[in-house]
N, C-alpha and C positions, 0 to 999 in steps of 0.2 A: 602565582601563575603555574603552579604543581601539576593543577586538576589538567592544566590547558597542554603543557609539555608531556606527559603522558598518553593524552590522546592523540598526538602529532605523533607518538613514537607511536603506537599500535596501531596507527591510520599508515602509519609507511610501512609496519611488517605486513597490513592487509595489500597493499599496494605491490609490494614485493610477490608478495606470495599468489594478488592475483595473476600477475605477468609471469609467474615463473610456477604454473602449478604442476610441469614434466618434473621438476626438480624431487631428487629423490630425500627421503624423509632423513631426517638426520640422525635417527637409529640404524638407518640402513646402511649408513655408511660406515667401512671398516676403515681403520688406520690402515694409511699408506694410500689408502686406495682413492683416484682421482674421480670427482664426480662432473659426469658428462651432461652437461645443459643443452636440453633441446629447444630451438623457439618453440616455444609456447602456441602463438599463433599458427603454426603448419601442422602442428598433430595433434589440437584438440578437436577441431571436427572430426575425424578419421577415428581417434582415440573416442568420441561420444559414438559415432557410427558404428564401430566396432565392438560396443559394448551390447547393442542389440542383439550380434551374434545373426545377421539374418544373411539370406544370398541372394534371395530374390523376396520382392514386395509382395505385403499380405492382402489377398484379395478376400477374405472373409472371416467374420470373426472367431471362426473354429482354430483357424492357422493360427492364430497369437501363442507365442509360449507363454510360460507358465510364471509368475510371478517370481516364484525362486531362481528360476533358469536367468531374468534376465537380471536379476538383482546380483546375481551371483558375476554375470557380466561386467555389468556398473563396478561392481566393487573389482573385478580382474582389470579392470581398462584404469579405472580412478581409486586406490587407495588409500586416498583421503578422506572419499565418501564413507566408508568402513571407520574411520576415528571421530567421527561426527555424531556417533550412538549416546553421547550423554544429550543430547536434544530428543531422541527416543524416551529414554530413561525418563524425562521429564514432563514429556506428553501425555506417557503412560500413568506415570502416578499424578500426574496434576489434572490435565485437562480432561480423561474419558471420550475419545473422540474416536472412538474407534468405529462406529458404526454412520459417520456421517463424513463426507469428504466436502470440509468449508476452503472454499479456492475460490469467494465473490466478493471481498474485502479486502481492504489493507488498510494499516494502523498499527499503535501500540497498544495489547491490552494492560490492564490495569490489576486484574486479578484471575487468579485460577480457578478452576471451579469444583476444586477441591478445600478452595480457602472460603467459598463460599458457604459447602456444606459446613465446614466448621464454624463460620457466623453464626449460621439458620441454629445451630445445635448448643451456640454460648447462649443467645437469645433466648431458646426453648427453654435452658435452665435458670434465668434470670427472670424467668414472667410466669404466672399459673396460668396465661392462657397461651399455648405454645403458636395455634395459627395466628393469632397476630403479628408473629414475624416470619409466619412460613415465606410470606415471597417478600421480607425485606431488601432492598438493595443498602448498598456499603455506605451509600450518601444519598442524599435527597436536591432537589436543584432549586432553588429561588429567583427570579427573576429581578435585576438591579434595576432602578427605575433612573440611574443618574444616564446622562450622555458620556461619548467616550472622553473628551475632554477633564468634565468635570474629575469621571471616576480616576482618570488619574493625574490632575491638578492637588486632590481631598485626600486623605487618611482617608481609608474607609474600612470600618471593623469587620474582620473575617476570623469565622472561627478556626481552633487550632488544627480540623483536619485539614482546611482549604491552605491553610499558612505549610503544614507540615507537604500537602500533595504539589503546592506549590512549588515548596525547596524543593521538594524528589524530583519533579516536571523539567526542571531548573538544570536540575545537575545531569541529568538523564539526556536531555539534547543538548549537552556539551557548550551551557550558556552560562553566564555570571549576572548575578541577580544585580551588583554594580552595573551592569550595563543595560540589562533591556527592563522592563515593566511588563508584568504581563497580565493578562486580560482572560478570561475565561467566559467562551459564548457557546451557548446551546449548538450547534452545529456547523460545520464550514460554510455554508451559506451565510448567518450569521457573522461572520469572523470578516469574509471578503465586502461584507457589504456596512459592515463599521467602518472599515477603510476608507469604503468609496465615498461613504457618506464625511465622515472627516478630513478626508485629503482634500485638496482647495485646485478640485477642477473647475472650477469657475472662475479661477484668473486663467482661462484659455492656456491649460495643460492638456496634457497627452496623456494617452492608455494605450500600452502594449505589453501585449500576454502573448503566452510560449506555448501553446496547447494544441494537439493532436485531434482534438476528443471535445464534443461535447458537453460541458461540465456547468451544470447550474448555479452552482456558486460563483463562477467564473459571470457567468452571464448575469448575476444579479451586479454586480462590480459595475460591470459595462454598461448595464442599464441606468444605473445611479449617475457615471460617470457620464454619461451622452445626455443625459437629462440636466447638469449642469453647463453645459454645453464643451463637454471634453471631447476631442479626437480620438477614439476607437480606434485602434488595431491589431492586425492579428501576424503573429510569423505565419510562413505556408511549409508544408511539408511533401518532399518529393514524393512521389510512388516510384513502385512498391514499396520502397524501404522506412519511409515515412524521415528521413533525414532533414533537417533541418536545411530550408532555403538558405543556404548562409548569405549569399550576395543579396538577397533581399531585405535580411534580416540587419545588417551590417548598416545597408543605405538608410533600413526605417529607424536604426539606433542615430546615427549620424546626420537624420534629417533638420536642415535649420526650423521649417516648418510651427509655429504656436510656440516659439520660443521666447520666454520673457526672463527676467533676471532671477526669477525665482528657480528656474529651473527648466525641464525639458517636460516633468510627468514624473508618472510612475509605469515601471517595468515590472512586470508581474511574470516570475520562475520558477520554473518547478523542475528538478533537478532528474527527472526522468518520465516518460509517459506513464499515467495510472492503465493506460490501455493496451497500448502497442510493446510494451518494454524497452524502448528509444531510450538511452542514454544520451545526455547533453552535456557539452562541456563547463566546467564552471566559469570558465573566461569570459562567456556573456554578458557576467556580472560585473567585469571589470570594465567591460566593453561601455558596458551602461551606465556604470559611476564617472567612469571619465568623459563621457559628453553630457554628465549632467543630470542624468536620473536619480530618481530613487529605485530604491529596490525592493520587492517584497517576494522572499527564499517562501513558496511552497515547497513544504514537505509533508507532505498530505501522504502522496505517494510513497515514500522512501519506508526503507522498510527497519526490522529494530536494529541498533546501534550505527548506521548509515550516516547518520550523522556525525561519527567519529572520523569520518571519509573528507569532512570538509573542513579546511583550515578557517575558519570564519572571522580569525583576525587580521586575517589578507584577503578577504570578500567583505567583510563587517554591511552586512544585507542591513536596511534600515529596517522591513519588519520582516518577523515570520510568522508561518500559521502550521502546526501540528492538529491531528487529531490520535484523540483517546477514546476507548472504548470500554467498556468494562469487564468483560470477560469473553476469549475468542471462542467461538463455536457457541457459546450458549447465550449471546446476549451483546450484539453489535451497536448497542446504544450508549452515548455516553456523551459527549464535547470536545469543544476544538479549544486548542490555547492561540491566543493572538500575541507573539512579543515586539514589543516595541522598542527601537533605540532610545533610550531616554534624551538623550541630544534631538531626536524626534519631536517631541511630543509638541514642543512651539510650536510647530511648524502646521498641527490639526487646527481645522475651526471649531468651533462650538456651537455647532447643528443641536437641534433638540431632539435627535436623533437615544430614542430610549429601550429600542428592539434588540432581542441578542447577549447584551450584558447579564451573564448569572454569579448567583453566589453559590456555596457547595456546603450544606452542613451536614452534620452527623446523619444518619440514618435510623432509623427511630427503634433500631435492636442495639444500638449502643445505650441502652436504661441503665440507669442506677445500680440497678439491682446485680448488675454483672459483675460491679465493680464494690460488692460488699464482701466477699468469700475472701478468708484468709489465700493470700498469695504469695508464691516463690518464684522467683526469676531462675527460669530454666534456657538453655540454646536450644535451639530448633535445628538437628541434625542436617534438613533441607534447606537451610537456609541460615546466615550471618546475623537476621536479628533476632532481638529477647523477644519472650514469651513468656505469657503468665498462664500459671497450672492453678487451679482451683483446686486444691484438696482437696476441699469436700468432696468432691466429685467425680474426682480423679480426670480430670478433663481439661485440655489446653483451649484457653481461653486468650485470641490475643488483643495484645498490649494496645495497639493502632495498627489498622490494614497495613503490612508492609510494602505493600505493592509488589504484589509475588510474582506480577506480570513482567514487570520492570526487573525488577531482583534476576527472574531466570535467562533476561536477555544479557543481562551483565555478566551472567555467572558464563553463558552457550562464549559470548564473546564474539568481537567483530568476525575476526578471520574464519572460525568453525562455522558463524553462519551465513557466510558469504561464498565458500568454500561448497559449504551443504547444497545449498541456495540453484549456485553456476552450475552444481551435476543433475541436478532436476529437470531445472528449465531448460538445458538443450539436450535432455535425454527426452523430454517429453516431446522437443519442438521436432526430433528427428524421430521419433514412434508417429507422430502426428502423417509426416510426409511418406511414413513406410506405408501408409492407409493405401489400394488402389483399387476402383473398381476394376471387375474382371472384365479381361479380354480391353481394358482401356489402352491397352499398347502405349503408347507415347501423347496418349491425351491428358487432361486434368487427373490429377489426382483428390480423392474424398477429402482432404483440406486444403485450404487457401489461408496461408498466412501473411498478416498485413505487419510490416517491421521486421525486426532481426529474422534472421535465421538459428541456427545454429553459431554462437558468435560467442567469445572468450568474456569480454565485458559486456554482454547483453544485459538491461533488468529482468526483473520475476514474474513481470506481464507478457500474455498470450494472448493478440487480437487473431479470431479466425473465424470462416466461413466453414460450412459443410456442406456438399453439393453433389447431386443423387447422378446416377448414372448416367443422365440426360443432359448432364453439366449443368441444371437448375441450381437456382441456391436455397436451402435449406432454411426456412426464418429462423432467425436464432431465438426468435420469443419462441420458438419449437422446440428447439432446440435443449434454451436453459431450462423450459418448462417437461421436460422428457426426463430430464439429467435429472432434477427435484424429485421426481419421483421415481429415482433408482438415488436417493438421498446422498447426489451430488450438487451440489450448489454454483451456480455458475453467474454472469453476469452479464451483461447486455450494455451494449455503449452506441454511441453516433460517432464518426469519423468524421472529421470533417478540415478545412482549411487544407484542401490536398491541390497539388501541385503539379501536372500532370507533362511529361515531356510532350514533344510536338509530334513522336511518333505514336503516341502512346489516343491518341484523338478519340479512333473508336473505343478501345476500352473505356474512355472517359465516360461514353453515351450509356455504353453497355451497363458502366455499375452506379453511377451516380444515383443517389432517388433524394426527394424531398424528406425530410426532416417529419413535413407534418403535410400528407398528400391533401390534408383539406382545406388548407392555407391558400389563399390567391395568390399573396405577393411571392414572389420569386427572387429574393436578394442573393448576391451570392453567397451568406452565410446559410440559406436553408437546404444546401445542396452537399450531399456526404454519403454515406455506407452504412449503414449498420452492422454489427458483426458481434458475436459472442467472446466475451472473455475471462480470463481467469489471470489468478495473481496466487503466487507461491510465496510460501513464510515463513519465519523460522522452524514452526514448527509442524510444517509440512514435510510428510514423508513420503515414501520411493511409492508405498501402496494408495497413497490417494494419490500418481500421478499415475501408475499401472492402470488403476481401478476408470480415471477420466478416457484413456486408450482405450480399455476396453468397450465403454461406451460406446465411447464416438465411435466405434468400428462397426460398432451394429450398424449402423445407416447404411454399411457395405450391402447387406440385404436390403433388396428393393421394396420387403415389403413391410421392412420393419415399420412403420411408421401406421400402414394398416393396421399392424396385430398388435399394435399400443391403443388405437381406436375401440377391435374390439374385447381385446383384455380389460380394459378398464371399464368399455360397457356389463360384461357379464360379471362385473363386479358391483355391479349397480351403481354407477356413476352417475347421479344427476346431468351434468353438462359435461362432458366429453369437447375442450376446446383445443382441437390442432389443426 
């Protein structure tokens, strides 16, 4: 239990340090000298406020300062931000990402795309025709034709990078391969709907999910599940802050309702919004084991080392679902792991359910030929594992992907990128609110943020609106579709299960829209918001949050959105769609 006690002691120094981050550095402290603790909670907003440096709000994009100016703030106001520079360091020489600001994802990546050049280039001298692995990837994907049952009832032979990505996968979200099984499917749609299809909602069980947002993986679940005749449900979230109905949520855990000996259902959570940044307690979990649930921990959302944050020997979730990706910024394709309690797996039917299951082999520039040059086991400066050098060649050639994606999250560490992470997100959420059109006096401001504000424990997601002088809203298919072509990348969601006070009525009318305006039926799931969002991550920095500000401010011009129409006509744009 080494791995598991280690991770409980750097989930409490994160823990520590995120409630206490007035606390002064422990270099800065001299002998003798008493160090003065501020709550945390009273002077981080004021302390993010104040690092803007601003007096009154920017009514047009010319007033914004200068990238140095306010970075130089951040780092006066948060000195911690300033010790978070080896996450720079490794941006810079691994990832190349300087010219594209990626904020429409989240995930673990798996590789760097500096590990990639150096595949393409083992490959190239391993073969006389080099473009057959110009655009090789690291692995290839096969489709498993067994059900989830059988596949893990059987031994079933995987080769050594799937067994070796497995173990790393394994240790990486802080799991013990004694205890779960795990499963590897083409995508989270894929992963939720092996579940639904195996869980035995057809002895009249329950489905209740934890979701803010819109999510199709979430709704194939549901659909699986209500088609064996399961009870569908959903928590509701209050407006504006999108908080968790607790009393409703409480009553639907505690419901006797479809209850048979087998159990209650399944409870489906996800330990923060992929959309709004809503933090959740993990107590729900426990909420739900003790009247009977199962449990299945999405962490789809959470972002790298996040999972060292949860005690899972005191939650023990029966499944989980991760996603992987293969390299961030260049390449958001890749799969989801499904883990399973192995005390679990009885309890599946054996549907001939054969959709989803992959296996993972080599990729076809790991040839023969790579592996004939005399070699010497060298260390890799950047990194803790072996490398093979090609002599001949003089060219590092590696051993097996190290997963360099994985590797530089371990190396950054919980607290530095948790640390990094909290000066972003409420630096950017209070740049966002410093937006105003002119002469708006005490009306709307050019953002609308739905969830946190500026908040100590907030997540790294940002749901918002943008809305022109006339206090219209802004489409955010405009929106993210604008940002793209000033090569920022953004993302688009549905809000939805929202929960509206009694005062709050007319707003209700005002923002609600259908889902899908050409649908007849009107249930009340098709009724929500749409809104733009963005997600920060480790290795997001201060200039791809500057660079999103500056954006969004343009819209402060009324007419910016015309001289995007015709810029991009006299550039000769076939369709011109905004």
């Amino acid at each position: 239990m080494q791995q598991q006690s280690n991770c409980i002691i750097e989930a409490s120094r994160a823990c520590f340090n995120t409630c206490c981050v007035n606390l002064p550095h422990e270099d800065e402290i001299k002998p003798g000298k008493v160090a003065v603790v501020v709550d945390p909670r009273r002077g981080f907003a004021s302390a993010i406020i104040s690092s803007l440096q601003r007096t009154t709000d920017f009514t047009n994009p010319e007033s914004l300062p200068s990238l140095q100016d306010v970075l130089s703030g951040l780092n006066a106001a948060f000195p911690c931000y300033s010790r978070t520079v080896l996450a720079d360091d490794i941006r810079a020489r691994e990832y190349h990402l300087s010219n594209h600001v990626c904020l429409d994802y989240v995930g673990n990546g798996l590789f760097s795309h500096s590990q990639v050049q150096s595949s393409i280039l083992s490959a190239e001298m391993g073969s006389t025709t080099s473009s057959a692995f110009s655009n090789a990837p690291f692995f290839n994907i096969s489709c498993n034709s067994m059900n989830l049952n059988s596949y893990l009832n059987h031994k079933v032979d995987e080769s050594d990078f799937q067994a070796s990505l497995r173990a790393r996968i394994t240790e990486y979200m802080n799991l013990f391969e004694e205890e779960y099984a795990v499963v590897f499917t083409a995508n989270q749609a894929s992963a939720f709907k092996l579940i639904a299809d195996s869980y035995p909602f057809n002895s009249n069980q329950s489905l209740l999910t934890v979701y803010d947002y819109e999510n199709e993986a979430v709704q194939a679940m549901v659909d699986s599940a209500t088609n064996q005749g399961a009870r569908a449900q959903s928590a509701a979230f209050i407006w504006p802050n999108f908080r968790i109905d607790s009393r409703k949520l409480r009553k639907q855990i505690a419901s006797k309702s479809n209850t048979r000996n087998r159990g209650r259902g399944l409870f489906v959570f996800p330990l923060q919004s992929r959309m709004t940044g809503v933090r959740y307690s993990y107590q729900w979990m426990n909420l739900a084991r003790g009247h009977g649930w199962h449990v299945l921990l999405d962490t789809c959302a959470l972002g790298a080392k996040d999972m060292e944050t949860l005690g899972l020997s005191l939650f023990q979730p029966d499944f989980l679902i991760g996603s992987f990706f293969k390299v961030f910024g260049l390449n958001p394709s890749g799969f989801c792991c499904l883990f399973i309690r192995k005390s679990r797996v009885s309890d599946l039917t054996q549907l001939s359910t054969t959709m989803g299951i992959i296996s993972l082999i080599p990729a076809v520039n790991e040839a023969p030929q790579c592996r004939e040059f005399k070699i010497n086991q060298q260390k890799d400066p950047s990194s803790s594992k072996t490398t093979e050098v090609n002599t001949e060649h003089e060219t590092l050639i590696e051993e097996n992907p190290q997963f360099r994606g994985l590797d530089h999250a371990d190396q950054l560490g919980l607290i530095l990128i948790s640390s990094r992470v909290r000066c972003l997100v409420n630096w950017l959420v209070n740049a966002f609110l410093s937006l105003r059109h002119p002469h708006s006096g005490s009306g709307p401001s050019l953002i609308r943020i739905y969830g946190p504000r500026i908040k100590l424990d907030r997540g790294p997601a940002i749901a918002f609106n943008v809305y022109d002088w006339e206090g219209e809203r802004v489409d955010p298919n405009l929106v993210q579709k604008l940002a793209d072509r000033n090569n920022i990348s953004l993302s688009c969601g549905f809000l939805k299960n929202i929960c509206f006070p009694k005062n709050s009525e007319q707003e209700k009318e005002t923002l609600l829209e259908m889902r899908n305006r050409e649908e007849k039926r009107k249930t009340k799931q098709d009724w929500g918001l749409w809104v733009a969002s963005i997600s920060i991550g480790m290795l997001s920095n201060f200039e791809d949050v500057y660079r999103v500000w500056g954006f969004v401010s343009r819209f402060l011009d009324a007419d910016f959105v015309e001289k995007e129409r015709w810029r991009y006509t006299a550039l000769n744009q076939t369709t011109v769609e905004i």
